[in-house]
GUPALUM-291877 format. One record per atom (N, C-alpha, C): chain; residue in one letter; atom name; x, y, z; residue number from 0. Coordinates in steps of 0.2 Angstrom, whole numbers, plus 5000, padded with zeros to 4 digits. Example, Ala and Ser with C-alpha at 12.3 -4.5 7.8 and 13.67 -1.06 7.14 Angstrom:
2
SITE  cadena  residuo  atomo    xx    yy    zz  num
SITE       A        A      N  5066  4972  5039    0
SITE       A        A     CA  5062  4978  5039    0
SITE       A        A      C  5066  4984  5039    0
SITE       A        S      N  5064  4989  5035    1
SITE       A        S     CA  5068  4995  5036    1
SITE       A        S      C  5064  5000  5039    1
END
This chain:
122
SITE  cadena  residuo  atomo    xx    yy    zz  num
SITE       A        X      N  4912  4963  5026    0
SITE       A        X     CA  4917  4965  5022    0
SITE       A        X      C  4921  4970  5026    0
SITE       A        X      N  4928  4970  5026    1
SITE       A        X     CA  4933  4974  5029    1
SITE       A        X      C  4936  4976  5022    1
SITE       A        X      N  4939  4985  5025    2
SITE       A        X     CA  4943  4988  5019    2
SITE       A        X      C  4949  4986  5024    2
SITE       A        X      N  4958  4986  5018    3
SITE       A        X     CA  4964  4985  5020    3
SITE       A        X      C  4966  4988  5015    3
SITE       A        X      N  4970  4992  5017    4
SITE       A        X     CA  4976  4995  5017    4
SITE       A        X      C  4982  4994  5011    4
SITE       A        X      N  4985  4999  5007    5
SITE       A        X     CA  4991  4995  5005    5
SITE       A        X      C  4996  4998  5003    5
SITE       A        X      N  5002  4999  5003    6
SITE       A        X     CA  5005  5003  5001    6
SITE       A        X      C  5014  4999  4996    6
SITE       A        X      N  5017  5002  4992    7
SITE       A        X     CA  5022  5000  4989    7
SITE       A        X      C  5028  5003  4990    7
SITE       A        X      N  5034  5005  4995    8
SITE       A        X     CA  5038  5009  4995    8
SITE       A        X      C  5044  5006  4990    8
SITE       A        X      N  5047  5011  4988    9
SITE       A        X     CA  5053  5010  4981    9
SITE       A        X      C  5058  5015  4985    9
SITE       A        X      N  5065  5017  4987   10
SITE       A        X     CA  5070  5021  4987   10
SITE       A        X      C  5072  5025  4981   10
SITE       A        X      N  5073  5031  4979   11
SITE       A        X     CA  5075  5032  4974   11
SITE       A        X      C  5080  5042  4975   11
SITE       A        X      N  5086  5041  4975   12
SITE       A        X     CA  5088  5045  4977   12
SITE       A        X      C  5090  5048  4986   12
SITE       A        X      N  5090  5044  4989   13
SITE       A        X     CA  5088  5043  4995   13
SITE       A        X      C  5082  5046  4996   13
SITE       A        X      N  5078  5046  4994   14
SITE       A        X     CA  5072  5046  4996   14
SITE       A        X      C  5064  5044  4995   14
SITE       A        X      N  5061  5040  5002   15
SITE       A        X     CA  5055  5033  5001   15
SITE       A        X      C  5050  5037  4996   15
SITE       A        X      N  5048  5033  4991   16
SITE       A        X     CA  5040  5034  4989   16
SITE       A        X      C  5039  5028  4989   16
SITE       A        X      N  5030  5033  4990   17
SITE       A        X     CA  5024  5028  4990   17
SITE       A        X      C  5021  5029  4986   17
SITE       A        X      N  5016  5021  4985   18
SITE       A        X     CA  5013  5021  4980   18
SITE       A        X      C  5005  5023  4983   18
SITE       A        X      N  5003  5025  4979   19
SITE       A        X     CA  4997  5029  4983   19
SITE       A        X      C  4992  5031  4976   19
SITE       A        X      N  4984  5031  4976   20
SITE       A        X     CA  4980  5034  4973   20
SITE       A        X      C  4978  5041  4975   20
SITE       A        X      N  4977  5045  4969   21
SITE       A        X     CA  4976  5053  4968   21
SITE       A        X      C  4969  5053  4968   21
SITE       A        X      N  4965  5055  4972   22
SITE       A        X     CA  4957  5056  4972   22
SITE       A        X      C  4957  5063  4972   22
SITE       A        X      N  4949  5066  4973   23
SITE       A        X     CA  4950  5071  4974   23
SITE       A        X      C  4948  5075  4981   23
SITE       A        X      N  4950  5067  4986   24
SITE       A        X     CA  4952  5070  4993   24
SITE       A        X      C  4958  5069  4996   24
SITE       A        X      N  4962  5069  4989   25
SITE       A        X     CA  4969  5070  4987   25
SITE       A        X      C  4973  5060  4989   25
SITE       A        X      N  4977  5063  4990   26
SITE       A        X     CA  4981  5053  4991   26
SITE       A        X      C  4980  5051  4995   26
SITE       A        X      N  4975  5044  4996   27
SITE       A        X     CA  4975  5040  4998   27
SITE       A        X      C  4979  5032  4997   27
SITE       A        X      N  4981  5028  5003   28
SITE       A        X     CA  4981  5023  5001   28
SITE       A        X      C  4978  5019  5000   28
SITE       A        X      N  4982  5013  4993   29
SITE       A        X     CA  4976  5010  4990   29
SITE       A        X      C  4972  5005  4996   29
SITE       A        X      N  4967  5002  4994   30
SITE       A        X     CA  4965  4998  4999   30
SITE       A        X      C  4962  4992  4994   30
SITE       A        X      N  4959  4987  4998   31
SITE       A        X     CA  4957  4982  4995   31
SITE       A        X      C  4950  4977  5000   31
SITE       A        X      N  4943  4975  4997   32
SITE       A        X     CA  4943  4973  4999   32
SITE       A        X      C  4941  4966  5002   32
SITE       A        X      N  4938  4965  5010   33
SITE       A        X     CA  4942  4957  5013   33
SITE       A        X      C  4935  4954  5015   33
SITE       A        X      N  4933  4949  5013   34
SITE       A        X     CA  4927  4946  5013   34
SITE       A        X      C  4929  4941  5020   34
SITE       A        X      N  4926  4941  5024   35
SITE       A        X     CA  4928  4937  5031   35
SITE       A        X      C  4925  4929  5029   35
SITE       A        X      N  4919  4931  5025   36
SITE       A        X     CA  4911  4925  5024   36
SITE       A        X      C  4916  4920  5019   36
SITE       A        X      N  4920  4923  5016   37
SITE       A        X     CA  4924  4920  5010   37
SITE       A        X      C  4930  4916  5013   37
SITE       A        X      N  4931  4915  5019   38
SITE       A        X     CA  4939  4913  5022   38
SITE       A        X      C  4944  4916  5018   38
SITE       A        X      N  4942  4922  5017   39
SITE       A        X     CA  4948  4928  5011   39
SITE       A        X      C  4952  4931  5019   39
SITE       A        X      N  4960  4930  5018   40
SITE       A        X     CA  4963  4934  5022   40
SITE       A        X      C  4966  4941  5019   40
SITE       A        X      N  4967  4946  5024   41
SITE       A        X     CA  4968  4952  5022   41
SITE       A        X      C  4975  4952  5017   41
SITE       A        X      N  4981  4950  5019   42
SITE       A        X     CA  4986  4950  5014   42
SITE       A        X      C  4985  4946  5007   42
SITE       A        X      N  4980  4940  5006   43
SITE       A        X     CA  4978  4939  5001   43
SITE       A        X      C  4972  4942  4999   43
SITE       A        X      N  4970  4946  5000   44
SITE       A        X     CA  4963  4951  5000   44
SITE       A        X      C  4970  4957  4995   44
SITE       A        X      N  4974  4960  4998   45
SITE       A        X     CA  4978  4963  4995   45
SITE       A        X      C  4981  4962  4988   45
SITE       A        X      N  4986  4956  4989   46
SITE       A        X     CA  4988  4953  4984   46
SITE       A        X      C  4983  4953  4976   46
SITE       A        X      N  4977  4950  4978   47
SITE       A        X     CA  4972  4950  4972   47
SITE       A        X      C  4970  4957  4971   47
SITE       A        X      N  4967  4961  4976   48
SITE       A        X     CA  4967  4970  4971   48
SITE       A        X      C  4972  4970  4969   48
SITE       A        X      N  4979  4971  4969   49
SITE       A        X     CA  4986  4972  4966   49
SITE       A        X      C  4984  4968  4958   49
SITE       A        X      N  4984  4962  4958   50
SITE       A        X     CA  4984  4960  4954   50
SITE       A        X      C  4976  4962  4948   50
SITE       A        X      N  4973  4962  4952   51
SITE       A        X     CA  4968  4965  4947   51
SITE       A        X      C  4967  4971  4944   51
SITE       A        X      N  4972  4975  4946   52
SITE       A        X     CA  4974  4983  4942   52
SITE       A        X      C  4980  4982  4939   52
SITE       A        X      N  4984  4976  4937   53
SITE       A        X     CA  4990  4976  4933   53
SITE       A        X      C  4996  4973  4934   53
SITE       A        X      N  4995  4970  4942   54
SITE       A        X     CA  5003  4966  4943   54
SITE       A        X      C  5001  4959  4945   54
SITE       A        X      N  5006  4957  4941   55
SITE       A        X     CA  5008  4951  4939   55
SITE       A        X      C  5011  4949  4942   55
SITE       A        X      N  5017  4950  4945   56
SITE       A        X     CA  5023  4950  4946   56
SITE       A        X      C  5025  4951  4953   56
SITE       A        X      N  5025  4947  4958   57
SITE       A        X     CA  5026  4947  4965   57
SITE       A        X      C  5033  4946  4970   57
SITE       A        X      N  5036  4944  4963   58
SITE       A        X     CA  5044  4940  4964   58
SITE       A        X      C  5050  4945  4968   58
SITE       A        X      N  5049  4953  4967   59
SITE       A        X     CA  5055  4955  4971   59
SITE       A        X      C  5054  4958  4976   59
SITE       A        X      N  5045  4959  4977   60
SITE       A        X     CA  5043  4960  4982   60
SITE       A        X      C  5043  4959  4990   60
SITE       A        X      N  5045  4964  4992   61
SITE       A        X     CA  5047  4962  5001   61
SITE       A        X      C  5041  4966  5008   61
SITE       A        X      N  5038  4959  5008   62
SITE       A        X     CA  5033  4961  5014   62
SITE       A        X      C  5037  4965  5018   62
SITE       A        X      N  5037  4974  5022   63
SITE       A        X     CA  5040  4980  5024   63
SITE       A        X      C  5037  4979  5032   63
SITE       A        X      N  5030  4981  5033   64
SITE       A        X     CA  5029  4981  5038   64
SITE       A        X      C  5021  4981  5040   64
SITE       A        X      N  5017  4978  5044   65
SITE       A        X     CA  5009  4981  5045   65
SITE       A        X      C  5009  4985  5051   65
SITE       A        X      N  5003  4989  5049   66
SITE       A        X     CA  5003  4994  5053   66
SITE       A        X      C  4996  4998  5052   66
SITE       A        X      N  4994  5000  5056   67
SITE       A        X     CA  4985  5004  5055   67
SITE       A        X      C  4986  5010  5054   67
SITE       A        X      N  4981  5013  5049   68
SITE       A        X     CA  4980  5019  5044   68
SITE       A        X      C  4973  5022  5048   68
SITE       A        X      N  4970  5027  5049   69
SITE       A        X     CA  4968  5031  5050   69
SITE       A        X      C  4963  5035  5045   69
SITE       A        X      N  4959  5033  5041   70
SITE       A        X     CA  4955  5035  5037   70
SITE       A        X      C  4948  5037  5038   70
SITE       A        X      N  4946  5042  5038   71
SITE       A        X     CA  4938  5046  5041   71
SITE       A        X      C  4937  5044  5045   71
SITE       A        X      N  4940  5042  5053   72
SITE       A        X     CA  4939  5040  5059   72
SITE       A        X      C  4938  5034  5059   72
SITE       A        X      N  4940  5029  5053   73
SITE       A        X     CA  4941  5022  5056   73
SITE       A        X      C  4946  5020  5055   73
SITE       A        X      N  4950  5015  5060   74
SITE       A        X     CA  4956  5012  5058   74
SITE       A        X      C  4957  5006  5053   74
SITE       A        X      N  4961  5006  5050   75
SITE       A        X     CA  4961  4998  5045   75
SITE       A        X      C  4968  4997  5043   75
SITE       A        X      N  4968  4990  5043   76
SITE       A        X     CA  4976  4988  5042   76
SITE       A        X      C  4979  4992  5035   76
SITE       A        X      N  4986  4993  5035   77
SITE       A        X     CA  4990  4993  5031   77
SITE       A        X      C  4995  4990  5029   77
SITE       A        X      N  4997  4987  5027   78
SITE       A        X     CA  5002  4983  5023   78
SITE       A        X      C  5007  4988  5018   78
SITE       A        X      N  5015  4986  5021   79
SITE       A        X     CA  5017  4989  5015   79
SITE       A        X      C  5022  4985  5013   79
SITE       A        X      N  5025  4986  5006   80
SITE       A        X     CA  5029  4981  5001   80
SITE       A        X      C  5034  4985  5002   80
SITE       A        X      N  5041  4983  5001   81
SITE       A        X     CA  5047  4987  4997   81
SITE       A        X      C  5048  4983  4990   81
SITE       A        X      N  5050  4987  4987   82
SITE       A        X     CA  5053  4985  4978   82
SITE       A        X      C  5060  4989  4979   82
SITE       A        X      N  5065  4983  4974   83
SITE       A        X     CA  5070  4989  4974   83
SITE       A        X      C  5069  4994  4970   83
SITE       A        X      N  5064  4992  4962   84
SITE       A        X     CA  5063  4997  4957   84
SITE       A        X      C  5055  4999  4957   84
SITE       A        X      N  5055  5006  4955   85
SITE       A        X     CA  5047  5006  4955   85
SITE       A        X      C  5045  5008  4947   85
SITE       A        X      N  5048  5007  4943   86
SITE       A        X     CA  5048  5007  4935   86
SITE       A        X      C  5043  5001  4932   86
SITE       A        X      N  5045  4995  4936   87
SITE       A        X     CA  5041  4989  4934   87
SITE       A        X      C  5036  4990  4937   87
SITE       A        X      N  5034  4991  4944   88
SITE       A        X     CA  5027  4990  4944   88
SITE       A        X      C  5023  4996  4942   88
SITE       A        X      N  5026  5002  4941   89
SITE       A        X     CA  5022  5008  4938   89
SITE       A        X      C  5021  5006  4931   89
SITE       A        X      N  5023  5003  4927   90
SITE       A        X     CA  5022  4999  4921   90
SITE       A        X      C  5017  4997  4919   90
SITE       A        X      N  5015  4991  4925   91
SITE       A        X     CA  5009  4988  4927   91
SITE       A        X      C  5002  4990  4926   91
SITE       A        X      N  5003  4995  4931   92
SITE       A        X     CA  4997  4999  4933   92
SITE       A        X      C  4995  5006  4928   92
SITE       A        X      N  4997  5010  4921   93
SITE       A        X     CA  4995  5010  4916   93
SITE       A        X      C  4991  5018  4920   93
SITE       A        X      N  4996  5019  4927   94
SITE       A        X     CA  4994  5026  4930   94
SITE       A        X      C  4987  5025  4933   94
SITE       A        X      N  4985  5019  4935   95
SITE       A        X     CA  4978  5017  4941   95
SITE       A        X      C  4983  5020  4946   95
SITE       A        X      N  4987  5021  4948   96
SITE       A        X     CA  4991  5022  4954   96
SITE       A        X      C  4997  5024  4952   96
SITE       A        X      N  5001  5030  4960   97
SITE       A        X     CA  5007  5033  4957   97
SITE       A        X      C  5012  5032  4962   97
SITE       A        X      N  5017  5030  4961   98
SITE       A        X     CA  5022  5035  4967   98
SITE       A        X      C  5024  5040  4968   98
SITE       A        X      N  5024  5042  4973   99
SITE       A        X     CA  5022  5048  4976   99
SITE       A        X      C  5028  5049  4981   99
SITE       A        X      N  5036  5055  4981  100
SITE       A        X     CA  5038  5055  4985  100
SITE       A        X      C  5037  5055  4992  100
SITE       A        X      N  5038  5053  4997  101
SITE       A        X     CA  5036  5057  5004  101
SITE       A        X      C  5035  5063  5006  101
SITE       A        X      N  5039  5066  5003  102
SITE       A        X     CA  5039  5074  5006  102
SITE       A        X      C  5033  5079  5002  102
SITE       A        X      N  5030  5074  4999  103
SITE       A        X     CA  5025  5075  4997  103
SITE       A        X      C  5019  5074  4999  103
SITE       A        X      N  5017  5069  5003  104
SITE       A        X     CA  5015  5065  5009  104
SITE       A        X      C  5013  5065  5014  104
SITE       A        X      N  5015  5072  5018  105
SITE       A        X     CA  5015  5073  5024  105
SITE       A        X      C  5008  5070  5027  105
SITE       A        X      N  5000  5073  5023  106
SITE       A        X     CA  4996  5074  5027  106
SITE       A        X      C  4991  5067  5028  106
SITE       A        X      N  4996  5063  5020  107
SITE       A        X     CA  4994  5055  5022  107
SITE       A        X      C  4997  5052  5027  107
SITE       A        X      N  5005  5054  5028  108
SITE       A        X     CA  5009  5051  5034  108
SITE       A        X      C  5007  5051  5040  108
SITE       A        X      N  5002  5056  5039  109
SITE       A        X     CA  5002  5058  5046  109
SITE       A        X      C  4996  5054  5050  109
SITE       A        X      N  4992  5050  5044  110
SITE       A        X     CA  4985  5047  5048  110
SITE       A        X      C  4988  5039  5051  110
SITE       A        X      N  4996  5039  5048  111
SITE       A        X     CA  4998  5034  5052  111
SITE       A        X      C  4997  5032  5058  111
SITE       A        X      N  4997  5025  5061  112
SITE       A        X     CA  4994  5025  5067  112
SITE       A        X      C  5002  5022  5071  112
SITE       A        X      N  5007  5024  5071  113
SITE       A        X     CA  5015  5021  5074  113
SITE       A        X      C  5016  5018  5079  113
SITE       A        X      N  5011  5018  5083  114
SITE       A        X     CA  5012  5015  5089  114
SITE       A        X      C  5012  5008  5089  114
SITE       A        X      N  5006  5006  5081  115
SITE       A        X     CA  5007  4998  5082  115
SITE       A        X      C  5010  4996  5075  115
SITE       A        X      N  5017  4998  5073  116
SITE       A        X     CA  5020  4993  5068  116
SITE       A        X      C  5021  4989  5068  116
SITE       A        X      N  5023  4982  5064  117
SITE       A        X     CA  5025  4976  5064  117
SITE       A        X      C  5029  4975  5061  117
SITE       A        X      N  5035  4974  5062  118
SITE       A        X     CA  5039  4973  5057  118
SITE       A        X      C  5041  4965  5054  118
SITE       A        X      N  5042  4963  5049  119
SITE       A        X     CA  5042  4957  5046  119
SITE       A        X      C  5050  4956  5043  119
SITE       A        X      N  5054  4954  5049  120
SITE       A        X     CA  5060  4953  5046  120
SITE       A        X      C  5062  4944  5047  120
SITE       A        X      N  5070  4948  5041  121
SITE       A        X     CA  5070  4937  5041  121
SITE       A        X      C  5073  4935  5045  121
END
């Protein structure tokens, strides 16, 4: 079993949120996990935890970028989405998850791994 990564960014006001869970080792991103023994892939390993806290709905969602997170000294992929709105998918989730400005974020931003992104353009 592999943990993966996941994140949701929305614009609002010129400025990214992410979606992220509130713990009380403060915000982490969500993750999901990837059963290798199961021919489960990680962005399908993702899609189904999304779906199993509440979203339904994958239609305006735009694969963003992968890239490695830094979480208690192990790294694990991350995945992130853009939405144009985050109204609908915060709707969804019933407050399991929030959006969370950036500049609010610093100390999650920062287990970023940026050296290896991927961008997924069309």
């Amino acid at each position: 079993m592999s943990l993966i990564a996941a994140t949701v960014i929305s614009v609002k006001n010129n400025l990214p949120y992410f979606l992220v869970e509130n713990s009380e080792k403060g915000y982490q991103f969500y993750t999901a996990k990837m059963h290798r023994h199961n021919q489960d892939t990680s962005l399908g390993a993702v899609l189904r935890a999304f779906k199993s806290i509440g979203i339904v709905n994958f239609d305006t969602w735009h694969l963003g970028e992968l890239t490695s997170v830094n979480r208690e000294g192990a790294l694990m992929s991350l995945y992130s989405f853009e939405v144009p709105e985050m109204s609908g998918v915060e709707e969804c989730l019933e407050g399991k998850l929030e959006f969370v400005p950036a500049n609010q974020l610093h100390k999650l931003l920062e287990t970023l791994q940026t050296t290896s992104f991927v961008s997924f353009e069309e």
